[in-house]
N, C-alpha and C positions, 0 to 999 in steps of 0.2 A: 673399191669405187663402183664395182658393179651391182650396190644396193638402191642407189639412186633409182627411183622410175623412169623410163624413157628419158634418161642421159646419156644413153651411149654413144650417141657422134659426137657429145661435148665430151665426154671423158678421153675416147678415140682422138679426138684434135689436143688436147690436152698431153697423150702419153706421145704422140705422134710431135708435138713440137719441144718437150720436154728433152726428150731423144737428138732432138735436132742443137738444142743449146747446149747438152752434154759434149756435143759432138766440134761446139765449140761456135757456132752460127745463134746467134739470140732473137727473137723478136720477141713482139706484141703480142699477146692475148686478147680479145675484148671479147669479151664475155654481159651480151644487153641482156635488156628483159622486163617485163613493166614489172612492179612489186608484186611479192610474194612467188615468183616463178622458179622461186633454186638458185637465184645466182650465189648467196651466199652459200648454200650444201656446196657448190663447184668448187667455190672458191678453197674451202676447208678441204673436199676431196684433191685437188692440186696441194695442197699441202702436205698432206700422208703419203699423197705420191713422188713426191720429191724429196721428206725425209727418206722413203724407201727406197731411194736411187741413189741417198749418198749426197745429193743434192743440199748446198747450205739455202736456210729459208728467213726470210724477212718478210714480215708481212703488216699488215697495217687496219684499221677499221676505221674509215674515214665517218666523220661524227658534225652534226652544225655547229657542234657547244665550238669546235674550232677553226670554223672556217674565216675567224676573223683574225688571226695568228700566222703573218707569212712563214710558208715554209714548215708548219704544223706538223703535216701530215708526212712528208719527208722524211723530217727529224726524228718522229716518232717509230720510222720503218726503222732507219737506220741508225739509231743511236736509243735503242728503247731502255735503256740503261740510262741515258742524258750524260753521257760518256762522252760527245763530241767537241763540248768546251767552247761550242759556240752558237750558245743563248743569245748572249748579249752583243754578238755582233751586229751594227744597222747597218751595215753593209749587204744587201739579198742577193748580191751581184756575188760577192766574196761568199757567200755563205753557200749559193748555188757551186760555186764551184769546189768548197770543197767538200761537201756530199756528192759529188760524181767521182771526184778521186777515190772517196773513203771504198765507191760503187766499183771501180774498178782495180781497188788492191783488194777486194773481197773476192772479186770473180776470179783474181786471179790465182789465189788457194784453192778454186776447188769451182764447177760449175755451181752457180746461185740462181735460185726462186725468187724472184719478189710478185707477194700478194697484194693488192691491192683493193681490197673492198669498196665500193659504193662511191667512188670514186667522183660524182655527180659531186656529194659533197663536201669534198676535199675543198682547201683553201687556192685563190687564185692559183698564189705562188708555188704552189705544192704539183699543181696540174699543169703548168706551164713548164717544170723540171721534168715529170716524167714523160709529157708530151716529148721536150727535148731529148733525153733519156733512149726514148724509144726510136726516135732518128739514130741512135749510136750505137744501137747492141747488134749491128749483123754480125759483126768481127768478135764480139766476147759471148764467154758460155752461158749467159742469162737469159732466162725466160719471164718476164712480167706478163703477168696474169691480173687483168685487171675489170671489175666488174661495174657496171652503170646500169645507173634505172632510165631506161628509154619508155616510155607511155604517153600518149597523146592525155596535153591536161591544158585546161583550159586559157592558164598562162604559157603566153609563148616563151617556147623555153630557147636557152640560152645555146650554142652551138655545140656540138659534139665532143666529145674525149678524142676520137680519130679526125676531125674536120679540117686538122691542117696534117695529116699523113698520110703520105702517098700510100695506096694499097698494098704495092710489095712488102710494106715496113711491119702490117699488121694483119691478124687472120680475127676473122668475127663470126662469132656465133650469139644466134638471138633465143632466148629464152621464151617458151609460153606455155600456156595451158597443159594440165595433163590431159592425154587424150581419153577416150572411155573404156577402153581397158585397163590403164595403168589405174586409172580413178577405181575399179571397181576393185583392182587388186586392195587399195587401199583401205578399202570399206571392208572387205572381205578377213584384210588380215585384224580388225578388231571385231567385226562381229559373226564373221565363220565364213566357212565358202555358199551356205544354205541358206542366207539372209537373203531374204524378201525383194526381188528388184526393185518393187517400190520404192521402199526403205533405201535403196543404195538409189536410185534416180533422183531421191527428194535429197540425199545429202550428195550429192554431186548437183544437183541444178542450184541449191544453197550457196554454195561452195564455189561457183562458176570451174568448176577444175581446178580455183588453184592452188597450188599442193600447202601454200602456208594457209588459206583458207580452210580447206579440208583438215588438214592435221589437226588447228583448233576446233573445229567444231566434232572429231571424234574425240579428242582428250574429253570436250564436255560432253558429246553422247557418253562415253565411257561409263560415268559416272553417275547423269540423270536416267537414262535410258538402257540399265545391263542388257537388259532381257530386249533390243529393239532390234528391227530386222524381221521379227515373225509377221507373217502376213496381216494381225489387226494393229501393227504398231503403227505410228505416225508421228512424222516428225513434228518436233513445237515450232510454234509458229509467231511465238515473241519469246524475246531473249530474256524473258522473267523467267522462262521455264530451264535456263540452261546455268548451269553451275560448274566448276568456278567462276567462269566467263572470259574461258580462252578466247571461246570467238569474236564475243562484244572486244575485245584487247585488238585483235587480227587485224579484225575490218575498221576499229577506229587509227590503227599506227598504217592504215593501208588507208586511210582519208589522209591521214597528216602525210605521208609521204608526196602524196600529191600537190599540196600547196594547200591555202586556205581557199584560196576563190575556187579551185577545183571542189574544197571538200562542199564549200556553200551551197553549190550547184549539186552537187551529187544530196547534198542533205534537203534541200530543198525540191529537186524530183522528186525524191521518199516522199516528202511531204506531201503537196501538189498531187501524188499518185498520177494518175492517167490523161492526168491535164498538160502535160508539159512535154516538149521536146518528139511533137509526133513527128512520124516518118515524110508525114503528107506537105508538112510546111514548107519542106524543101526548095518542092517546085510549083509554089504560088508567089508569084512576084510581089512583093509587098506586105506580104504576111509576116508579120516580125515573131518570131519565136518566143512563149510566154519564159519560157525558162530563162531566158535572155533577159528579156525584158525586164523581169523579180529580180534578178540578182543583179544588173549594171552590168552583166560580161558581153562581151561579142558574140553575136549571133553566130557566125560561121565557126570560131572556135566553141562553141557550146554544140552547134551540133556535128560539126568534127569529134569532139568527146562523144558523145552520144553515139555515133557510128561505130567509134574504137571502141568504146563499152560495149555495144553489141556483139561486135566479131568475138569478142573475149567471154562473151556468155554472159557476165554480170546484169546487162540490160537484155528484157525482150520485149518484142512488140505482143502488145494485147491482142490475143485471137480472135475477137468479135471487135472491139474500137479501133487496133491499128495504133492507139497509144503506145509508149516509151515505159515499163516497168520494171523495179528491178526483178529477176528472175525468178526469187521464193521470198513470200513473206517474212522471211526468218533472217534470210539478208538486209532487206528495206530496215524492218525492223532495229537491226544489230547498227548501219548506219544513221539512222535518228537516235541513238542512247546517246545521253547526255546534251542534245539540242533541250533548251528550256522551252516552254509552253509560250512564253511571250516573244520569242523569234518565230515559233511554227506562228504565230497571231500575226503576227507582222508580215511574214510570207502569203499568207492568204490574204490580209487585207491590198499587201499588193497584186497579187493576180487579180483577184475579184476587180481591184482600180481598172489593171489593164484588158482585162476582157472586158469589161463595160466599155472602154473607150473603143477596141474593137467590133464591137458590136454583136459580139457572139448573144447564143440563146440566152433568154432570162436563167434558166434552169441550170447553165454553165457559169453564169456569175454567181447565183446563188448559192451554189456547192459551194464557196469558198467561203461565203458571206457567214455560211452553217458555224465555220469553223476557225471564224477572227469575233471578238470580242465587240462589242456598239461600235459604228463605224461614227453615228451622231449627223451624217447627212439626209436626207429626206430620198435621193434616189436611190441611196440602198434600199430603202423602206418598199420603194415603189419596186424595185428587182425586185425583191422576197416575196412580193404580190401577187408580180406578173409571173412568178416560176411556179409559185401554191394555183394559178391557174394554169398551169400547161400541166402539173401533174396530176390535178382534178381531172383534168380532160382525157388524159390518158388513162384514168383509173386506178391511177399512185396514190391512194390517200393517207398513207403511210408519211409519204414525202409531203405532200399540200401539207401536212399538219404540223411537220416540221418547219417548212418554211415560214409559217404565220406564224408559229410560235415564236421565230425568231426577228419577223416585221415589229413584233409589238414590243419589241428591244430597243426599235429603231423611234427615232420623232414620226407622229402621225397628227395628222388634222384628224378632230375629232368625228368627222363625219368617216372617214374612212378607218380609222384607229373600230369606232364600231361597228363597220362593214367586216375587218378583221377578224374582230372579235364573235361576230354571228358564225362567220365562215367556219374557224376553229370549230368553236363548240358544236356546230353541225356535224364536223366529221368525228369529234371524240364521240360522240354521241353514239356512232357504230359499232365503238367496244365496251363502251359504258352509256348504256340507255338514259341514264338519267344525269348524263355528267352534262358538264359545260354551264351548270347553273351560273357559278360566281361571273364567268364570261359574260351570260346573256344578262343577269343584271345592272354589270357595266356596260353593255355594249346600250340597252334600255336606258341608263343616265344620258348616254351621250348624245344619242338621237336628236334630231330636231322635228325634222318635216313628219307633218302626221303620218302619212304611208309608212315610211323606217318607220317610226317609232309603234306601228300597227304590227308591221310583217317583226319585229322585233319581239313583242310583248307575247305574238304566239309562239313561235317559238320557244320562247321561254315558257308560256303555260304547257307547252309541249312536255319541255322537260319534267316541269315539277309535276306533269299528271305522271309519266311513268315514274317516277320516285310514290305515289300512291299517293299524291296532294290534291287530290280535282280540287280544292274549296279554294286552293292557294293558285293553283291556276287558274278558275275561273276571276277573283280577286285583282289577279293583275289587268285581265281584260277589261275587267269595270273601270279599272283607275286609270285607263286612255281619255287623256285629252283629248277635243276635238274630232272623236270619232262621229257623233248625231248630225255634225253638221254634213257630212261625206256621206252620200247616199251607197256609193261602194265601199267604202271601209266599212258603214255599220252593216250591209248584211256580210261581210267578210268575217267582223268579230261575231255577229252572231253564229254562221255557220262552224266557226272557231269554237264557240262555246258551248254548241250543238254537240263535236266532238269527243270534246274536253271532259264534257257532263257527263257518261257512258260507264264512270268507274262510280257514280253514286247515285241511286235510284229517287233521293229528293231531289236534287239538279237537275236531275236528268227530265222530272216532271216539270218543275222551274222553267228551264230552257227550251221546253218542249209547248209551255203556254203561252212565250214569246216569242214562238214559231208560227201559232198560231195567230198570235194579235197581228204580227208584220204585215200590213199592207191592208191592215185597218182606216177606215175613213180616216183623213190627215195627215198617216203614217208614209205615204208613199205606194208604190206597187213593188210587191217582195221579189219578184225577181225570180226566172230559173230555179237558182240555187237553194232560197228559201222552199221554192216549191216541190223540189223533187226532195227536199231534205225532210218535209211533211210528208210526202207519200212513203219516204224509208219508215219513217215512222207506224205508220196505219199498217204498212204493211207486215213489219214486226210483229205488231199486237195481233195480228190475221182480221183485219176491218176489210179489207178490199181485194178482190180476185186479182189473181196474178194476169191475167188477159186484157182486165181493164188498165193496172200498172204498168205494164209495159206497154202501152199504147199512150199513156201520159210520159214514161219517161220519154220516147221516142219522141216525141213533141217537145219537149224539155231540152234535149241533148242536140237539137238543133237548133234553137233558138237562140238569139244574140244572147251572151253575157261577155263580161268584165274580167278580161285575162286573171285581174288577182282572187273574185270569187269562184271562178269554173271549175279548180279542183276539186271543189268541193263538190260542185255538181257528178260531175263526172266518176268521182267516191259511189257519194251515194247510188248512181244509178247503177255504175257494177256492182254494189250488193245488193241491191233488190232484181238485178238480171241474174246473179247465182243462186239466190234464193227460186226463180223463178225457173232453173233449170235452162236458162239463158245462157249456156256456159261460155260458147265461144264470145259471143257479144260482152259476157264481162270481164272475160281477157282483154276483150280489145280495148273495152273501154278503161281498166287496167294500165294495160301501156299506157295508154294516150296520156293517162291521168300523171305515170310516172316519168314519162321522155317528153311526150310535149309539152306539159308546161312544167318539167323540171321540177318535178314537187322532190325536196331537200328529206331526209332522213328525222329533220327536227320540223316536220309540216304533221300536222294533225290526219291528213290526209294517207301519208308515207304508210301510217302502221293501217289501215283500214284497206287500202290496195292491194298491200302486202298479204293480207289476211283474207283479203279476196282468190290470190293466186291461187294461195293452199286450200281453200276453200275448195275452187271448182277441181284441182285435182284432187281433191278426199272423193269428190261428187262424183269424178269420170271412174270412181274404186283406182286411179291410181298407185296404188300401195307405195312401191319403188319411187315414185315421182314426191310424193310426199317425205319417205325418209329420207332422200338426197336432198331435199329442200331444208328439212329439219338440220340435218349434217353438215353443211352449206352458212345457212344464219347460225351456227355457233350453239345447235342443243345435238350433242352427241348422245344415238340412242343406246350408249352404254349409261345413262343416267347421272353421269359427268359435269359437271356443274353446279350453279346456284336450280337451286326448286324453285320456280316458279311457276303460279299457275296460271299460265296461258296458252291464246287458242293453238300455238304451233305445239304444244308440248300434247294437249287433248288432240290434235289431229295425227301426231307421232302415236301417241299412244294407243289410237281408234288402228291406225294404220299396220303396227304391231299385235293388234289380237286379231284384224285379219289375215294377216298370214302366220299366225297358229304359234308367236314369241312371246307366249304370255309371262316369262321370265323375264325379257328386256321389258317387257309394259309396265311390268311391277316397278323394277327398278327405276324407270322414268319417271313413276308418277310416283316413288314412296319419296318422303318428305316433304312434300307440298303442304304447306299450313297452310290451308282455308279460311283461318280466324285472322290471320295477317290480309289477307288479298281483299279488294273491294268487291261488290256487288256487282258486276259488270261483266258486260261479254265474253271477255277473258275467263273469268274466272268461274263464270256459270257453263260455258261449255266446257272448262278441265273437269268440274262436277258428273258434265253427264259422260265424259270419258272414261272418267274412275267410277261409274257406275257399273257400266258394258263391261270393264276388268274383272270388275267384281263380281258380275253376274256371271261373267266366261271362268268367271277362277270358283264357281260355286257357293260363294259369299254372299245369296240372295237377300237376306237382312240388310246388310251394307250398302247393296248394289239400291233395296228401295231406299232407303235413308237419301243417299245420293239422291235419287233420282228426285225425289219428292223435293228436298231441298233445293233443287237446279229450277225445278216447279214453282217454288214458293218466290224464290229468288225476280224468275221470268216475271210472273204476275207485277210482282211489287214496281219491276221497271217496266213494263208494260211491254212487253216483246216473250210475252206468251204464246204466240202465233208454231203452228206446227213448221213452216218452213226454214226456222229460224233453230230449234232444237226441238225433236220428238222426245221430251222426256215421259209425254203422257203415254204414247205406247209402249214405251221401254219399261214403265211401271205397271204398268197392264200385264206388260209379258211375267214381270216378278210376280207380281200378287195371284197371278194362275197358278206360276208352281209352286207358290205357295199355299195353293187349296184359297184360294178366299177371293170365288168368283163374282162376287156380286162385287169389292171393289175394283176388281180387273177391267168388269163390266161399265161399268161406269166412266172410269178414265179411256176406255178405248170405244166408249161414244160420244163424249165428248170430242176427243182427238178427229173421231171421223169426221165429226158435226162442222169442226172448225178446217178440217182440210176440205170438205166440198167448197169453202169460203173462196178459200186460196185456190184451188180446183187445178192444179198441175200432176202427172200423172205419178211423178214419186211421191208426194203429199198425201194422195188420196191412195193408192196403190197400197204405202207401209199401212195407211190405216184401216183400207179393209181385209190387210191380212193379220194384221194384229186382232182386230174386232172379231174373226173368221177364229182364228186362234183360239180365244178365251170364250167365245160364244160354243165352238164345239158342233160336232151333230148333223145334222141334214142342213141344216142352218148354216152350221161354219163353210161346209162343204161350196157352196153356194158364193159366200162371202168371198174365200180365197180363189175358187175360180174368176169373181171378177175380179181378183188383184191380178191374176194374172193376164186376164185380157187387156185391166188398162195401160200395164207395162209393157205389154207387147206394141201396143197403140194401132191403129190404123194401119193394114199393110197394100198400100193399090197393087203394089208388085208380089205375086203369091210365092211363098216363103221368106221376104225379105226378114230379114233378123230385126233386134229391137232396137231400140236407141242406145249408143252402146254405153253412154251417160248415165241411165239406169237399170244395165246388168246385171248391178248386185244388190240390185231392188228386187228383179225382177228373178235373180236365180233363188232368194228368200221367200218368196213367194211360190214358185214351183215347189219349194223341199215343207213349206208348210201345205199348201195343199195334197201333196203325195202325203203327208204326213196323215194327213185325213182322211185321204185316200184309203192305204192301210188301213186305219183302224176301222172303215166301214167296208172291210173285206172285198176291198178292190187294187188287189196289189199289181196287175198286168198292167193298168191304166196310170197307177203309180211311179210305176218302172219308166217308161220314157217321158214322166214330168222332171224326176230324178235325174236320169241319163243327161237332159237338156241343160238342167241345173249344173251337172257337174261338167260339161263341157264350158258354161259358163264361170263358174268356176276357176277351171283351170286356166283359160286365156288371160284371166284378169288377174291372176297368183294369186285368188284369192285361196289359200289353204286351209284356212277353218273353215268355210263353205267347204271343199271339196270333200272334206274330212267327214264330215257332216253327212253328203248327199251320199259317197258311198258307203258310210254306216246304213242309211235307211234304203239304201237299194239291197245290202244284204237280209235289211229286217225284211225287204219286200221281195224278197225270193230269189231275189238276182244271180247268177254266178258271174265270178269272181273276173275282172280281165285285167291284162299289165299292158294291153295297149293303147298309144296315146289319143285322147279325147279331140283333142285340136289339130287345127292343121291338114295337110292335105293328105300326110300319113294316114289320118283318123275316118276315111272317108272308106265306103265300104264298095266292093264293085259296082254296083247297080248305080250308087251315088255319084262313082268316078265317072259312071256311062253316059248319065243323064248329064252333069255337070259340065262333062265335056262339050255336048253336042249345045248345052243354053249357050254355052261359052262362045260358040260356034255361028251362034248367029241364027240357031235352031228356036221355033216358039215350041211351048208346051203341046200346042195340038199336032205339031211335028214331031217333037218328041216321040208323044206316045204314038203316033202311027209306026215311027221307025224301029222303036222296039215291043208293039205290040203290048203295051201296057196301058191301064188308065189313066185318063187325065189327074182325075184324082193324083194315084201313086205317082205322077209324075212331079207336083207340088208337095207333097211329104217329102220327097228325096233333095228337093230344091232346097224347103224347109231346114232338114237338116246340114246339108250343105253350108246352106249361110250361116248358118249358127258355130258349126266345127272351124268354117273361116274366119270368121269373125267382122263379115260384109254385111253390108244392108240391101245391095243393089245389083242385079244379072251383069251390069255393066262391069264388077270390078270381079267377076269370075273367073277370064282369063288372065288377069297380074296375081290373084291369090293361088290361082293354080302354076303358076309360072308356065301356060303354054297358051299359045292363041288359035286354039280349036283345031284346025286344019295340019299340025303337027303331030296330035295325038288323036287321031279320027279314031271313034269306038265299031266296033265291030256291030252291024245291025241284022236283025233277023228272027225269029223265033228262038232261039239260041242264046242270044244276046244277054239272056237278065237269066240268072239260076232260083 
C-alpha cells in the first residue's frame, strides 16, 4: 500500500479500521473525492490489504449501465456467482432482507471486507441497503469501504452516501490533488530525476495534479516525447501532437463523469476562452455571467464550479485580463476533442447575442462574431464596423482587417458594404502594396455620391499605379462622373493625377500641361494646391531659386483650402521644403500631412510623405535613422525580399556605403531589374544609388552608365534640376578618373550653372566642389575652398559649427580641398582641413568619410592617433580651458585677458570646440560639456595654456 502518492493517512485509516473490524467492531469507510484523485487505487489497495489479513473480501464496481436494476449493485457484491436465487423475486423488501442475512452468516466465518466502488452510481436500492447496512455493523467483524465522487458540478447533486448517518457510524476521508512534490516524483519517475523543471511545471499545471490526469498524459509523453524533460523540450500544446491519447480518453471520461450540463459549460469555457466566468462578475449586481447565460445553467452554480475548478488547479485566472482559463493549453485543448465545429458556432453566436445585449465593447462582441458562421442580421454587420474602428484606432491593423473581412459576410447597404470595402483594401495595402484592387473596384461600382465615388476612384488608381499601371490609374480618374461640375473634386482629381503620373514621363508631361491650363480664363481660380503642385514642378526641373519657392509655398500653406484637396498641398510643399534644405519644416509639414488630415496608406499622398521622412533623414546623413526606417517598412538590409527599385531601398543603399557595408549595399541592390520598373522617382533615384555602389565598389564604367542613364531618365521627366538628384556631379567625378576631363568638365558646369538657380548651400557647395575637383590646379584650389565657405555659412557667433544638415556635405568638401591642398605642396594647411573632416565624420558614423580622411591625413604627413575625435574626451587642454570659461559666462576679450592669449586663438579653440561637440551655439557649451562653468573653474594665469 505504501506505493500510492501521498496516501498515507488514507491507507493509515484504512489498516487502523480494518484492525478494528478484525477485532470484531465494523464500520463505514467513505472514501470522497472529485474524479480522477485515487479513490479507486484506495479502494483496490483495501483490498490486498484485507486478503493479507485473512480477511474474506466482496467487492463491487458500481456502473450507470445498472443503476436502473434494484438492488444491482448488492446482488452483484454478494452473490457475483448469481448464486443467490433471487433474481426474480419482486419483492425489494424480501430480497433486502435476505442479502443482510447472507451479510451476516458470511461475517460470521471469518471478519469480511466489502468494497464498494463509486458508489454515486450505484442503484437507488442498492444505496439505500448499504446505507442501512452501515447503521448495523458496530457489533459484526466488517469493514465497508466505500468510495463516492464528491466535486462541485454544475447540477445540484442529489444528497450524500453518509447524509442520513450519524458520525460515529462512519470515518471520511476526502480525496485531492497531488501536491508538488508527489507530482514531481511522478514526472521524475518516467522521465529521470534531471528533467528540466519546466518540463515537469508544464506537465503538472496540464495535469492540474490529478494523478489520473498525469498518469495519462505521461503514458503519452512516453511515447511522443522520449527524449522530453531536457531543457529545449516543450510540451504540445494540442492533442494532435499526443499519441495514443491517453489523455484526450482521461479528460473526456472526467467531462462525462460530471454530467453533461457540467461537461457543456466546461466545453464551452474552452471555447469562449477568456470571455467567460471572470472572477470580477461576482461582485457587480446585475452582471449576469456570459458562461451562464450560453449555456441556460445557473449563475451561481456555474460560478460555484468555476471557484471549485480553481482551487483544484484546472481553472486559473489570466494574469493580465483577470479571465477564467483552463490552466495549459493542452488541457483546454484535450476538453474541446470531439466538440463539432457547429456547436463551437453556436456557442459563439450566443455570446456574441448576449454581449450585444449587454452592452459590452464593440471589440468584445466581435471576437465572437470572428468565430460563428453569417449571423444574417445587419447589427452584427455594424459590430464588426464599430470593432475594425476601435482596433484602427488603437493601431491593431491586423485585427480592423479581420473584423471587415468578416462584416462583408454580413448584409450591408451598399453605401456602407463600400465604405468596407475601401477600409479593408487600405489596410491590406500595408503588406501587399498593390492588393485590394478587386475590393476597390467593387467598392467604385457601389458608390454613389460623387465625393465616394472621387475618394474611391483614387484610391484605387493608387493601387494599380504601384502594381506599375499609371495609364490604368490615370484611366479610372478620367472615367469619374460628375467630377467638372465640383470645383473641389476636379482639382482633387487633378492633383490625384499629378501623383499618379510620376511612374511615366509622357503623363507626367500631360498632367503637367493641365496644371498649367487650371485656372485659365473660364476654368475657375486653381487653388493652393494646384499652385504649389506647379512650383513642385519648376522646382524639380531647377526653373526657380529655392528662396523665391519657399516664400511662395509659405503663402500657399496658409492659405484657405478644401479639407479633401490640402494633402496634397501640403505633399507637395514638404518636398520642395527638403529639397530646399528646409528639413525641420518638412517634417512638420510631413506630420501634418499624415495625422491631420489622416492621409490613408491607399492616398497618393501617403507614399510622397513617406518618402519625404527618409529623405530629410538621408539629408541630416542620418545613416542609423535611415536603416531603422528601412527595417521598420518591411526592406531588411540583408537584401531579404522582393527587388524593387525604390527611393527607400536607393536611400538604404546610399546609407550603407556610408558607413563603409558595401557588402550589404550589394546585396540590397542586386536583382533589381531596371527594364521592369517605370521611369519615375523611384526608380531614377535607385539608379543613382547603384551608381555611388559602383563607383565605391570600383566599377567606374557601371557606376557612369548609371549615372548617365538617371541623367537621361531626369531630363525626359523634367526633374533634371540638381536639388532633386546630383547625377551630373556624380558623373563628373566618374569621367575624372577616368582621364576624360573635358567630359568631367562640362557636366560639372553645367551642374554648377544649374545649382546657382536653386542657390541653397548644399546645391551649390556639392557643385563647386565637384567643378574644384575635375578643374584641378590653382583654379580647383579656389573652387573647393569656396565649397567650403558656403557649407560653413555665415557664422555671427565666432566658431559656431555648421549646419549640422549639411555635415557630410561639408566634411567632402574639406577632404577634397585638403586633397588639393597635398598635391600643391601644402600638406600642414591640409592637415586640420582633414582633422575637421574626420571629426565630422565620426559624429555622424559616417565611416567611409572617416576612412577616407584619415587615409589623406597619413598621405599628408599626419601621425597616427587612437583617440577619440568627438566628444568632450576629444577636446584638448587649452580647448577644455577656454570652453570652460565661454561656458562660464566669460566673452572672448575675457577670455583672452584671463589666460593671456589672443583673441584670435581664443576663437580657433571655440572653433574647434563646436565642431568636436557637435553645437552650433556658446549657449549649448555647458549641457555638451556636462558642467555649468562655475563647477569646473579653470586655473588662470600665465601658466594656464602649455
Amino acid at each position: 500500500m505504501a506505493s500510492l502518492f501521498e496516501r498515507a493517512e488514507a491507507l493509515g485509516l484504512l489498516s487502523a479500521e480494518a484492525r478494528r473490524a478484525r477485532a470484531g467492531s465494523g464500520r463505514l469507510l467513505l472514501l470522497r473525492g472529485p474524479t480522477g484523485t485515487g479513490r479507486s487505487a484506495l479502494v483496490r489497495a483495501a483490498i490486498r490489504h484485507g486478503t493479507e489479513h485473512g480477511m474474506q473480501v466482496l467487492s463491487v464496481s458500481c456502473s450507470p449501465e445498472e443503476s436502473g436494476e434494484p438492488l444491482a449493485a448488492v446482488r452483484k457484491m454478494l452473490c457475483p456467482d448469481a448464486g443467490c436465487g433471487q433474481e426474480n423475486d419482486p419483492d425489494h423488501r424480501r430480497q433486502a432482507d435476505r442479502f443482510w442475512r447472507l451479510l451476516c452468516s458470511r461475517a460470521a466465518r471469518s471478519p469480511l471486507l466489502l468494497a464498494v466502488d463509486d458508489v454515486h452510481l450505484a442503484d437507488h436500492a442498492s444505496r439505500r441497503w448499504l446505507v442501512d447496512a452501515a447503521r448495523r455493523l458496530a457489533r459484526l467483524p466488517v469493514l465497508m469501504v466505500v468510495t463516492e465522487r464528491v466535486q462541485y458540478d454544475v447540477t445540484p447533486p442529489s444528497p450524500g452516501f453518509s447524509h442520513g448517518l450519524a458520525p460515529s457510524l462512519v470515518r471520511v476521508h476526502t480525496c485531492g490533488p497531488l501536491g508538488r512534490p508527489a507530482a514531481e516524483s511522478m514526472v521524475h519517475a518516467v522521465f529521470g530525476p534531471d528533467t528540466d523543471p519546466a518540463w515537469t511545471d508544464a506537465c503538472i499545471t496540464a495535469s492540474a495534479g490529478n494523478p489520473l490526469l498525469l498518469r495519462a498524459l505521461l503514458d503519452d509523453l512516453r511515447i511522443v516525447s522520449p527524449d522530453g524533460g531536457r531543457p529545449e523540450s516543450a510540451l504540445p500544446e494540442t492533442c494532435a501532437d499526443l499519441y495514443p491519447g491517453a489523455f484526450v480518453a482521461a479528460v473526456t471520461w472526467w467531462l462525462d463523469s460530471a454530467g453533461p450540463e457540467t461537461a457543456a459549460v466546461a466545453r464551452t469555457l474552452a471555447e469562449v476562452g477568456g470571455c467567460a466566468g471572470r472572477a470580477d462578475e461576482r461582485d457587480v449586481p446585475g452582471r449576469e455571467c456570459l458562461l451562464a447565460a450560453v449555456t441556460g445553467s445557473g449563475p451561481a452554480r456555474v460560478l460555484g464550479w468555476a471557484t471549485a475548478m480553481t482551487r483544484l488547479g484546472l481553472l486559473r485566472p489570466d494574469p493580465v485580463q483577470g479571465d477564467l482559463r483552463f490552466a495549459h493549453p493542452l488541457l483546454r485543448d484535450a476538453v474541446l476533442d470531439g466538440w463539432s465545429h457547429e456547436r463551437r458556432e453556436a456557442v459563439h453566436r450566443a455570446a456574441a447575442d448576449f454581449r450585444y445585449r449587454r452592452g459590452d465593447r464593440a471589440e468584445e462582441v466581435a471576437g465572437h462574431l470572428l468565430r460563428a458562421g453569417p449571423v444574417g442580421m445587419p447589427r452584427s454587420a455594424g459590430t464588426l464596423l464599430d470593432a475594425a474602428a476601435e482596433a484602427t484606432r488603437a493601431g491593431r491593423t491586423g485585427d480592423a482587417a479581420d473584423y471587415l473581412r468578416r462584416a462583408l459576410d454580413e448584409p450591408l447597404a451598399p453605401g456602407r458594404r463600400a465604405g468596407a470595402l475601401v477600409e479593408l483594401a487600405t489596410l491590406e495595402s500595408v503588406t501587399e502594396p498593390s492588393g485590394g484592387i478587386p475590393r476597390l473596384t467593387e467598392a467604385l461600382r457601389l458608390q454613389e455620391r460623387p465625393r465616394d465615388r472621387a475618394l474611391t476612384a483614387v484610391a484605387l488608381g493608387t493601387a494599380l499605379n504601384r502594381r506599375g499601371e499609371s495609364r490604368a490609374a490615370l484611366d479610372v480618374l478620367r472615367g469619374l462622373d460628375g467630377v467638372r461640375e465640383d470645383a473641389v473634386l476636379a482639382r482633387t482629381v487633378l492633383a490625384a493625377s499629378a501623383l499618379l503620373s510620376e511612374g511615366d514621363g509622357g503623363l507626367r508631361r500631360t498632367v503637367h500641361a493641365q496644371l498649367r491650363a487650371a485656372g485659365d480664363e473660364g476654368a475657375g481660380p486653381p487653388g493652393p494646391t494646384v499652385r504649389a503642385l506647379r512650383l513642385r514642378y519648376e522646382a524639380a526641373a531647377g526653373l526657380v531659386p529655392a528662396e523665391e519657392a519657399l516664400r511662395r509655398l509659405r503663402e500657399l500653406t496658409t492659405a484657405a483650402e478644401d479639407p479633401l484637396p490640402a494633402p496634397y498641398l501640403f505633399g507637395a510643399a514638404a518636398c520642395v521644403a527638403q529639397w530646399a534644405d528646409e528639413l525641420d519644416w518638412a517634417d512638420q509639414l510631413a506630420g501634418a500631412g499624415l495625422a491631420g488630415h489622416r492621409v490613408s496608406p491607399l492616398h497618393p499622398v501617403y507614399d510622397l510623405l513617406m518618402r519625404v521622412r527618409i529623405d530629410t533623414a538621408a539629408a541630416r546623413g542620418d545613416f542609423a535613422g535611415v536603416l531603422t526606417y528601412a527595417e521598420e517598412n518591411g526592406l531588411p538590409v540583408d537584401g531579404a525580399g522582393p527587388a524593387v527599385a525604390s527611393n527607400l531601398r536607393a536611400q538604404a543603399v546610399l546609407a550603407l556605403i556610408g558607413t563603409d557595408r558595401l557588402a550589404e549595399a550589394r546585396r540590397l541592390a542586386d536583382g533589381v531589374v531596371l527594364a521592369h520598373a517605370d521611369d519615375g522617382w523611384e526608380a531614377n533615384r535607385f539608379l543613382y544609388a547603384r551608381g555611388v555602389l559602383r563607383a565605391a565598389s570600383g566599377d567606374r564604367h557601371g557606376a557612369l552608365a548609371d549615372f548617365l542613364e538617371c541623367g537621361r531618365r531626369a531630363l525626359d521627366s523634367e526633374t533634371g534640376g540638381p536639388a532633386v538628384t546630383p547625377w551630373r556631379s556624380a558623373a563628373a567625378e566618374v569621367q575624372s578618373a577616368l582621364d576624360r576631363p573635358r567630359e568631367a568638365l562640362a557636366l560639372a558646369d553645367e551642374e554648377y550653372r544649374l545649382a546657382t538657380v536653386w542657390g541653397t548651400p548644399r546645391v551649390v557647395g556639392r557643385a563647386l566642389r565637384v567643378l574644384g575637383e575635375v578643374t584641378g590646379g590653382r583654379r580647383g584650389l579656389e573652387l573647393t575652398e569656396q565649397a567650403v565657405e558656403v557649407l560653413r555659412g555665415p557664422s555671427p557667433d565666432p566658431g559656431a559649427g555648421t549646419e549640422p544638415a549639411l555635415g557630410l556635405e561639408l566634411g567632402s568638401a574639406l577632404v577634397s580641398h585638403g586633397r588639393l591642398l597635398i598635391a600643391a605642396g601644402h600638406p600642414r594647411r591640409a592637415r586640420s582641413l582633414l582633422r575637421e573632416a574626420s571629426v565630422t565624420a565620426e559624429r555622424l558614423g559616417a565611416t567611409a568619410l572617416l576612412t577616407l580622411t584619415q587615409d589623406m591625413l597619413r598621405a599628408g604627413g599626419a601621425r597616427g592617433g587612437s583617440g577619440p575625435l568627438t566628444g568632450e574626451a576629444s577636446l584638448t587642454g587649452s580647448e577644455r580651458r577656454v570652453a570652460a570659461l565661454a561656458a562660464d559666462g566669460r566673452t572672448n576679450a575675457e577670455i583672452s585677458d584671463l589666460l593671456h592669449l589672443a583673441r584670435r586663438t581664443v576663437e580657433t579653440h571655440l572653433t574647434s570646440t563646436y565642431r568636436k561637440l557637435g553645437i552650433q551655439r556658446r549657449a549649448d557649451l555647458a549641457a555638451a560639456m556636462g558642467t555649468c562653468g562655475a563647477d569646473r573653474r579653470p586655473a588662470t594665469g600665465a601658466g594656464a595654456v602649455s
